[in-house]
C-alpha positions in Angstrom: 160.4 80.6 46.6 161.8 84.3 47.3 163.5 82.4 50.6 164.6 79.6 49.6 166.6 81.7 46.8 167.8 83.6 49.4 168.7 81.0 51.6 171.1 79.6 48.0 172.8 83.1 47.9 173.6 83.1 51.4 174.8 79.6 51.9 176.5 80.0 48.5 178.2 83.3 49.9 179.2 81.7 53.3 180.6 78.4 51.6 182.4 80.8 48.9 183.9 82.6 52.1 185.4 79.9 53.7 186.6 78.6 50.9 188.4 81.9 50.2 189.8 82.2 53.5 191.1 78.9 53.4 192.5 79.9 50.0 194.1 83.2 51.2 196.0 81.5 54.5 197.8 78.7 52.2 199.1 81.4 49.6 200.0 83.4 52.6 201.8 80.5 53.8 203.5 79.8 51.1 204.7 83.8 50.7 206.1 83.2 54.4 208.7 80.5 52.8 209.9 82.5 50.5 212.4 84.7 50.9 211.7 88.6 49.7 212.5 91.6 50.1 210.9 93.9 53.3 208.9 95.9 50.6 207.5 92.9 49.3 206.7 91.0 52.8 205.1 94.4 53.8 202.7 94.7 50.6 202.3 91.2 51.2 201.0 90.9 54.6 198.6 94.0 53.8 197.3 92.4 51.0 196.7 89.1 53.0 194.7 91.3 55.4 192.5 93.0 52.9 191.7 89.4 51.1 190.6 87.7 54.4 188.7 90.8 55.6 187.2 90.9 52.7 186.2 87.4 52.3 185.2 87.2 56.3 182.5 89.9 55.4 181.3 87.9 52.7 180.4 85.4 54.9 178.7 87.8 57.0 176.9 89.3 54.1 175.5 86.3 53.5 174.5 85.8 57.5 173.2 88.6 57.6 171.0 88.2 54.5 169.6 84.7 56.0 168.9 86.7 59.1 166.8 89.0 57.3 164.7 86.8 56.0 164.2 85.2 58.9 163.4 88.3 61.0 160.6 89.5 58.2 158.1 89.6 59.3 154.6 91.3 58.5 154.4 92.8 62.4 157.9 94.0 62.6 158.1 97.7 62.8 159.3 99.1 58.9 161.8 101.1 60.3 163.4 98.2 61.8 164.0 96.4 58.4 165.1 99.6 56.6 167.7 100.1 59.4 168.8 96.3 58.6 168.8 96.6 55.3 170.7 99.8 55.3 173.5 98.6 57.4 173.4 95.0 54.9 173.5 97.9 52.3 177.0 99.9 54.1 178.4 95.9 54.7 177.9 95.5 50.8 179.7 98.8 50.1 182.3 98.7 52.6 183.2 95.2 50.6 183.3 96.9 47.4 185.8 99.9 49.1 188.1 96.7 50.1 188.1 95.1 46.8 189.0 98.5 45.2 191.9 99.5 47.3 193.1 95.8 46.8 193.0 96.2 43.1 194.9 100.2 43.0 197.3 98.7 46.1 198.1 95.6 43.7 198.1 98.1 40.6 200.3 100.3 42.3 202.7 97.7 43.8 203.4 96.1 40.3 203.8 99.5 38.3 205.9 100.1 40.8 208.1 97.0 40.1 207.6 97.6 36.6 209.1 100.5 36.4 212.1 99.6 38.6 212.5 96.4 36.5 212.5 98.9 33.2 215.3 100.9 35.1 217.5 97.8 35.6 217.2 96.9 32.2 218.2 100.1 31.2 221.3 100.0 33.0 221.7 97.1 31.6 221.7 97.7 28.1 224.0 100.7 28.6 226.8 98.3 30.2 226.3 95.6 27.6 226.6 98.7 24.8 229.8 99.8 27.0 231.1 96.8 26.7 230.8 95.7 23.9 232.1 99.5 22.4 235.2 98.6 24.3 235.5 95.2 22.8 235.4 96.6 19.3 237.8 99.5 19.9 240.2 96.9 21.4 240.9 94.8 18.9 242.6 95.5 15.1 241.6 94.4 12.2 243.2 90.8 12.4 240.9 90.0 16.2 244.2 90.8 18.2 244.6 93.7 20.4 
């Protein structure tokens, strides 16, 4: 029973993979047709990079955790299968340290924006309150100027 579950995780994380990468290429696609800004194109792209990267290795995670059951064995050395395991273990942590710098590179990216969208609207405000100041002190009392 323990392999046949881990044969579902694997196939489920290989077929999850794919499925991402395919995912990942059409929204990548369809940022190309867009026109943007360089800043934008550049975080973009990176981001693009991270996703499939990411996803590719969790497609290998799951390879590699059929290929561990299939090389346990009761006469392989123990040291062989805590080296295997280890370096399954640094594949599933290098994973997490790409998800995380997506998520504080996407953070970062859209305070950013944020906060230069709060500025515009700022400026914004102040010109319509210039504006209509001037309006007001333009005209008398009957509408006329």
């Amino acid at each position: 029973m323990n392999h046949l579950s881990s044969f579902l995780v694997a196939l489920v994380l290989v077929v999850s993979s794919a499925a991402l990468i395919v995912w990942h290429v059409r929204i990548w696609q369809q940022f190309q047709a867009k026109e943007m800004g360089e800043r934008e194109r550049n975080f973009r792209r990176r981001q693009f990079r991270r996703r499939v990267q990411t996803s590719a290795l969790l497609g290998l995670l799951g390879g590699a955790i059929l290929l561990g059951q299939l090389l346990f064995r009761p006469t392989q050395p123990h040291w062989f299968l805590v080296l295997y395991w280890s370096g399954v273990l640094l594949l599933v942590l290098w994973i997490a340290l790409l998800a995380m710098a997506d998520m504080v590179a996407t953070t970062f990216y859209y305070s950013r924006e944020r906060s230069e969208c709060a500025v515009q609207q700022a400026k914004l405000h102040a010109e319509l309150r210039k504006a209509r100041n001037g309006e007001s002190h333009g005209h008398n009392g009957n509408g006329r100027a």
